[in-house]
C-alpha positions as a printed Julia matrix, in Angstrom:
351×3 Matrix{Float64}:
 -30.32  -31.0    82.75
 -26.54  -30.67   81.94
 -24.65  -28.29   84.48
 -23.1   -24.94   83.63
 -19.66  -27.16   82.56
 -21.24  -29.02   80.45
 -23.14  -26.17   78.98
 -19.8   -24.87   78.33
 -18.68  -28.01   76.43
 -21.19  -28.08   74.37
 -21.5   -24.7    72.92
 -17.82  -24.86   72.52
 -18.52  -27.41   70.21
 -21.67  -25.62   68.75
 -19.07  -22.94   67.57
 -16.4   -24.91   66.43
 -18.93  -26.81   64.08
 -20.03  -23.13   63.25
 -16.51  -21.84   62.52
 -15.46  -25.04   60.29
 -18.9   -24.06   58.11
 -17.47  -20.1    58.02
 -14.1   -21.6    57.05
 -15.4   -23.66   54.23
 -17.89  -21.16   53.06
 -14.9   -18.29   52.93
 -12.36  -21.25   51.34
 -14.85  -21.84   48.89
 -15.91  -17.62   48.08
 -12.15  -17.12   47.77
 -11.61  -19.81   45.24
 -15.15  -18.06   43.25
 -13.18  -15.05   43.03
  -9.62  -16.34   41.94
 -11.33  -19.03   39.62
 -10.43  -17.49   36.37
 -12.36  -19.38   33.44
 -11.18  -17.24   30.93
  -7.77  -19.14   31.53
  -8.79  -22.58   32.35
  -9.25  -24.31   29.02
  -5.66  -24.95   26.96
  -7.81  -25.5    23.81
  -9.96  -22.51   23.97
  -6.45  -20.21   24.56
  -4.8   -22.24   21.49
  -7.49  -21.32   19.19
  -7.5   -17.84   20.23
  -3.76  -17.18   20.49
  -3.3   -18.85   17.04
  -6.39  -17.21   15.34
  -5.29  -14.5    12.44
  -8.81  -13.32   13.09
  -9.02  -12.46   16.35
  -5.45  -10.76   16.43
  -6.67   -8.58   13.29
  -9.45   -7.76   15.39
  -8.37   -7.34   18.76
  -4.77   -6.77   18.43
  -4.42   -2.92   19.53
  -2.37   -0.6    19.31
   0.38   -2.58   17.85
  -1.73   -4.37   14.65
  -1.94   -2.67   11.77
  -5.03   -1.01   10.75
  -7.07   -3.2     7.91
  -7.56   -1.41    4.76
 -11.31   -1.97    4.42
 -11.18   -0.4     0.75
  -9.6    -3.81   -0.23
 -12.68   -5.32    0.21
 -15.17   -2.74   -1.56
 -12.69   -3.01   -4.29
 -12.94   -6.69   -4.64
 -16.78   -6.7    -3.34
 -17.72   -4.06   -6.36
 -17.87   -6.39   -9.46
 -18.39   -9.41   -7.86
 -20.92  -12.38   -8.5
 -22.62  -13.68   -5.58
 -23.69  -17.34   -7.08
 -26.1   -18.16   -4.57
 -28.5   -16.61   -3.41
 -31.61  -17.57   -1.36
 -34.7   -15.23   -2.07
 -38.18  -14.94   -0.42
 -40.96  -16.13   -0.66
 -40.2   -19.95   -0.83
 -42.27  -22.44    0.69
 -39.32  -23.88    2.16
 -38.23  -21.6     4.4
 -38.75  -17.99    5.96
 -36.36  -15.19    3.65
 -35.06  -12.16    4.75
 -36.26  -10.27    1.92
 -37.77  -11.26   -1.93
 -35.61  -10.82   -5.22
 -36.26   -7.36   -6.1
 -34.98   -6.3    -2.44
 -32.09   -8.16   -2.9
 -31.21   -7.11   -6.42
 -31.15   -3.5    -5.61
 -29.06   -3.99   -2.23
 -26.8    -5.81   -4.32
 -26.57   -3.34   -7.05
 -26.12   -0.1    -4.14
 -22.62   -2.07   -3.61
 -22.1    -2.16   -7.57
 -21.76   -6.01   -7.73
 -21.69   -7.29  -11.17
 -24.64  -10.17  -10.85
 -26.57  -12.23   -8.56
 -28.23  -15.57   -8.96
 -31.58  -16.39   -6.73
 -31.86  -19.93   -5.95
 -35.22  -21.09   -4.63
 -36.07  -24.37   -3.1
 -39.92  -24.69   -4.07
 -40.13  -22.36   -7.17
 -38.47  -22.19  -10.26
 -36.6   -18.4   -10.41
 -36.19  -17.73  -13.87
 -39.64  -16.32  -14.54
 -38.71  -13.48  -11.65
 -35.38  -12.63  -12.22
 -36.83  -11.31  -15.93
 -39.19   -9.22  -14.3
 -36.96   -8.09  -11.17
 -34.38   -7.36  -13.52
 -36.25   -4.94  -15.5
 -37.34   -3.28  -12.79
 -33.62   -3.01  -10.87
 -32.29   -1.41  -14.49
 -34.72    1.13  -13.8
 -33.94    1.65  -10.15
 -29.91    1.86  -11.23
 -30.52    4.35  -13.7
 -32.55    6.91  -11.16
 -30.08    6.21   -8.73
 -26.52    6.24  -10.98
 -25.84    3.35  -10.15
 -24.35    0.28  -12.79
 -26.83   -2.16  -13.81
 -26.36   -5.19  -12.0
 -27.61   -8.67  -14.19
 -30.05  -10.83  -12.17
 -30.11  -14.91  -13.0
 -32.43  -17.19  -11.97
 -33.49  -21.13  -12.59
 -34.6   -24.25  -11.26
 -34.34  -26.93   -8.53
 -35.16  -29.87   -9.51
 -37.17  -30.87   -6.34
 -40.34  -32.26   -6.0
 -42.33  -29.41   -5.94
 -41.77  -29.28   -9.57
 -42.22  -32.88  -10.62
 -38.73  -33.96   -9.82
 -36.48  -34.64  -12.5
 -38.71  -32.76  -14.96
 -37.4   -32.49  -18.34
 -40.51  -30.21  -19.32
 -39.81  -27.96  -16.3
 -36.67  -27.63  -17.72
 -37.54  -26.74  -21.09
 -39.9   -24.23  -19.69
 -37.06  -22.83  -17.88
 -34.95  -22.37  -20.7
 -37.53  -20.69  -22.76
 -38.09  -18.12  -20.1
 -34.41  -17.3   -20.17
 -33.18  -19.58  -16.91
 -30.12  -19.67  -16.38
 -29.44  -22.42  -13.59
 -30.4   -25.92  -13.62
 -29.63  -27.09  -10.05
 -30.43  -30.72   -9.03
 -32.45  -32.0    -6.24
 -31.8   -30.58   -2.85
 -33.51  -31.56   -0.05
 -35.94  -34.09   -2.01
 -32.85  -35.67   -2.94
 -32.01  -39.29   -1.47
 -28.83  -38.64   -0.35
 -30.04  -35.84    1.49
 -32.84  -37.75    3.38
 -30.08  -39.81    3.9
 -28.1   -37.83    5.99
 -31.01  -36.36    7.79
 -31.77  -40.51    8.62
 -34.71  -39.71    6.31
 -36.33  -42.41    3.98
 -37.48  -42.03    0.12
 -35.89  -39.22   -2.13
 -34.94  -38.75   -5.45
 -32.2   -40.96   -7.0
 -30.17  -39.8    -9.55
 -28.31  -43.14  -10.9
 -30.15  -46.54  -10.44
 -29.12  -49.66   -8.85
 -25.64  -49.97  -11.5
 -24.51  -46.64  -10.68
 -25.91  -45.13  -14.53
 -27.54  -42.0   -14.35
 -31.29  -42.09  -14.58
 -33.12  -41.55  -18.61
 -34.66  -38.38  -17.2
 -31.71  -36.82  -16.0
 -30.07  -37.55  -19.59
 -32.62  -36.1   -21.27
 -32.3   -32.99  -18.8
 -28.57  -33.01  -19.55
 -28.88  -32.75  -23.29
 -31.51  -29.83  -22.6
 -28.39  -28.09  -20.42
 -26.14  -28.59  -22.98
 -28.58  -27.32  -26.06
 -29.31  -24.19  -24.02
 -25.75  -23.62  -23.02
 -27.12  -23.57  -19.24
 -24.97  -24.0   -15.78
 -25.4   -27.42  -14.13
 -25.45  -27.12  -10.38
 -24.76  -30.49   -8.4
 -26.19  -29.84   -5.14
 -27.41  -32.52   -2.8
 -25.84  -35.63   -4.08
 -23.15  -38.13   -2.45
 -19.32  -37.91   -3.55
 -20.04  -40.75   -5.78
 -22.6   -39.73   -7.38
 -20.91  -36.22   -8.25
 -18.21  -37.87  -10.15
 -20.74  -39.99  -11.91
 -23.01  -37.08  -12.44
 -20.05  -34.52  -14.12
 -18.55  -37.52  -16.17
 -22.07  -37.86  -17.92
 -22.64  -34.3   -18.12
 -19.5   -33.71  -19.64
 -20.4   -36.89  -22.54
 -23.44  -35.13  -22.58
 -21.87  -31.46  -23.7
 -22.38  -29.29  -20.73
 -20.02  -26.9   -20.48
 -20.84  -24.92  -17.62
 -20.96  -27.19  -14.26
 -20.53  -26.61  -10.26
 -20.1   -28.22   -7.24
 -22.62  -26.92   -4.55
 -21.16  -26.41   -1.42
 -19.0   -29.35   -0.92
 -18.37  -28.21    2.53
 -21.9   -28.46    3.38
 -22.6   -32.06    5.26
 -25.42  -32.19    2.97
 -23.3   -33.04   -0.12
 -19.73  -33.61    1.53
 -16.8   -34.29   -0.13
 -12.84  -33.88    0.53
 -10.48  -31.39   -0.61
  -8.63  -34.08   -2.64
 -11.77  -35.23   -3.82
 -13.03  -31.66   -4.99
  -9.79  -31.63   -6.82
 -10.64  -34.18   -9.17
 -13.94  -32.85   -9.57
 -12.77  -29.73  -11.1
  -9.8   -31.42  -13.01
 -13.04  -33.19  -14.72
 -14.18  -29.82  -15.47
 -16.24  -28.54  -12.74
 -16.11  -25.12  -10.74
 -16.45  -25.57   -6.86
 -19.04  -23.61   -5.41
 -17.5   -22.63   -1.8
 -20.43  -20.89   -0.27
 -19.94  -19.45    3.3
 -23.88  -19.65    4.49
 -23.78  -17.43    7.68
 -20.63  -19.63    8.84
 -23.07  -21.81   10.62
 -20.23  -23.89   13.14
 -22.43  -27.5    12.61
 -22.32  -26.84    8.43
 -19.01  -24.53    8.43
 -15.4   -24.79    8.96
 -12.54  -22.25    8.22
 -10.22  -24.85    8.68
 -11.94  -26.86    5.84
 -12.7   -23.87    3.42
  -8.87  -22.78    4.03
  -7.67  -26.44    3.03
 -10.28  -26.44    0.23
  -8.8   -23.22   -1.52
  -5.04  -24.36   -0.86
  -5.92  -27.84   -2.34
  -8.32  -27.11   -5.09
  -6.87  -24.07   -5.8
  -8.54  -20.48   -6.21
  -8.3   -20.77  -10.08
 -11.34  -23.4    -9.65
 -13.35  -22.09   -6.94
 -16.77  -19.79   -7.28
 -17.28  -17.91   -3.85
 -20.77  -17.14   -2.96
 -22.81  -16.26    0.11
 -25.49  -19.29    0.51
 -27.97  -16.52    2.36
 -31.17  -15.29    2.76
 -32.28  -17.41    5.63
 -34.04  -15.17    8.32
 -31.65  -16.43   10.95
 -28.06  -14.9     8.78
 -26.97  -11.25    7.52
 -27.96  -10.58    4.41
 -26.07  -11.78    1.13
 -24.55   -8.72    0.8
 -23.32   -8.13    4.29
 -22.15  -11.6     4.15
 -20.05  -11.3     1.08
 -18.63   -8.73    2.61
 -17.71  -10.47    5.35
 -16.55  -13.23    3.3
 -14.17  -11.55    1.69
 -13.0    -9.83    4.65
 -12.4   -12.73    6.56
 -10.43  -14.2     3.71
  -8.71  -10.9     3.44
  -7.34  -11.37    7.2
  -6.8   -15.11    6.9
  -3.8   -14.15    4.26
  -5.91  -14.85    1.28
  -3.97  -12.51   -1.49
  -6.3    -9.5    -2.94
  -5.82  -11.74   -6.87
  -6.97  -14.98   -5.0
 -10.02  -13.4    -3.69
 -10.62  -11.92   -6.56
 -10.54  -14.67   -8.69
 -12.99  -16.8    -6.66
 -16.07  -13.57   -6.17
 -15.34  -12.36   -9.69
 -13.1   -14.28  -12.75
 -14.74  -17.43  -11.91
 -17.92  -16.81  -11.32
 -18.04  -14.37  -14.87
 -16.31  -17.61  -16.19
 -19.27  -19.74  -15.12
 -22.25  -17.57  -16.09
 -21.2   -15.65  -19.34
């Protein structure tokens, strides 16, 4: 048994071990509390430093105040030219067509066009539309027109020329080609099968032909949604020999039918509006930074804006046009820009 020195010793050690743990433990609480995160990533204080946004938003005292009349001003009269309505077998909706139409109308918005995955739209949009002119008259409000269509997906045969022509007969106004049945979009999504639109020699396929002359006889708008960059030019230069008149781009920002700002350019040099459609601003399918080179490339006098909602997981369309134009507002779009791309263009495309 160790002797009262030696006792000593060791609990003199005992402590020191103890103190050097309290040392570290305090070292490490103190650098807890001066960590500052909020400061510790360059890129993170770039982005927010250099963001027109943010300043607008959080600026103080010293920012002006926005003039949020400039965007009910440009927001009444506008065209929101896509729209994604319930019910579709597809996906879950925030709310069905008639909902829509008359939220859309309470803003004073000149039209809206429901796009639907699984089921052609046309047939609805007659009947919703009769019943929003009645809910705009009891309420004083201006009648708002309501357009509908088809998708060419699988759901109704593909590319269908007889869907079509029912389509047309039933007053549709939108012919929009496949979407996620489409090839190149099981491509992306590593996905095998879909539907092709040109063959093996880059020609576009008989039945789309066919549905092209139908577009062109009923004076219809061609939407090119899920297709490669390739097979957009292909697609408009056929349309075009075919007579259509009215054609867009869907969402060329959207990975699902990608294409560059230069790239758009031609596209609408061929004749084609682009459809720049801000759905929810989801980060992995959205970039301001792309949409902002888009309009300064392609140029506003080309571009249809349009919100892309409906989904249960976004705003609605209508809060997100709003949005849309306010956050173009604040990025030092001009009011006549803005304008031109939720109203002139879209009026251009669908009257």
């Amino acid at each position: 048994m160790p002797g009262l020195r030696e006792q000593s010793i060791e609990a003199g050690l005992a402590d020191e071990a103890i103190l050097k743990q309290v040392r570290k433990a305090n070292k490490m609480k103190q650098e807890i509390y001066e960590y500052e995160p909020g400061l510790a990533d360059e890129a993170v204080l770039k982005r927010i430093r250099e963001s027109v946004a943010l300043k607008a938003a959080y600026g103080g005292k010293d920012t002006p105040l926005f003039d949020l009349d400039r965007v009910w001003k440009l927001l009444d009269g506008a065209i929101d030219a896509h729209i994604h309505s319930g019910p579709d077998a597809c996906n879950t909706r925030l709310y069905d067509e008639l909902e829509l139409a008359v939220q859309a109308c309470q803003v004073g918005m000149k039209a809206v066009v429901f796009k639907c995955h699984s089921t052609p739209s046309a047939r609805s949009a007659y009947i919703v539309q009769k019943v929003v002119n009645q809910w705009a008259e009891e309420h004083n409000k201006k009648k708002i027109d309501v357009f509908g269509g088809i998708v060419l997906n699988y759901f109704v045969g593909g590319l269908n020329p007889e869907a079509v022509t029912a389509t047309r007969r039933v007053g549709g106004k939108t012919v929009w080609l496949p979407t996620m049945d489409a090839s190149f979009h099981r491509k992306v999504f590593g996905m095998p099968g879909g539907i092709d639109v040109i063959d093996e020699n880059d020609h576009v396929v008989p039945a789309l032909k066919e549905i092209f002359a139908m577009i062109a006889e009923g004076d219809m708008v061609l939407s090119i949604c899920h297709q490669s960059a390739k097979e957009h030019f292909i697609l408009i230069d056929e349309a075009r020999k075919a007579g259509v008149k009215r054609i867009e781009i869907c969402h060329p920002n959207d990975p699902m039918s990608k294409m560059t700002a230069e790239q758009v350019k031609i596209a609408t040099e061929k004749g084609a509006y682009c459809g720049l459609f801000c759905g929810n601003f989801r980060p992995e399918l959205w970039s301001w930074e792309e949409s902002l080179e888009m309009i300064k490339v392609v140029g506003p006098d080309h571009i249809v804006a349009g919100s892309d909602c409906g989904h249960f997981m976004g705003h609605t369309p209508v809060e997100q046009m709003r949005l849309y134009i306010t956050e173009m507002l604040v990025r030092g779009i001009p009011d006549k820009d803005v304008e031109k791309m939720v109203k002139t263009n879209a009026t251009a495309l669908y009257y």
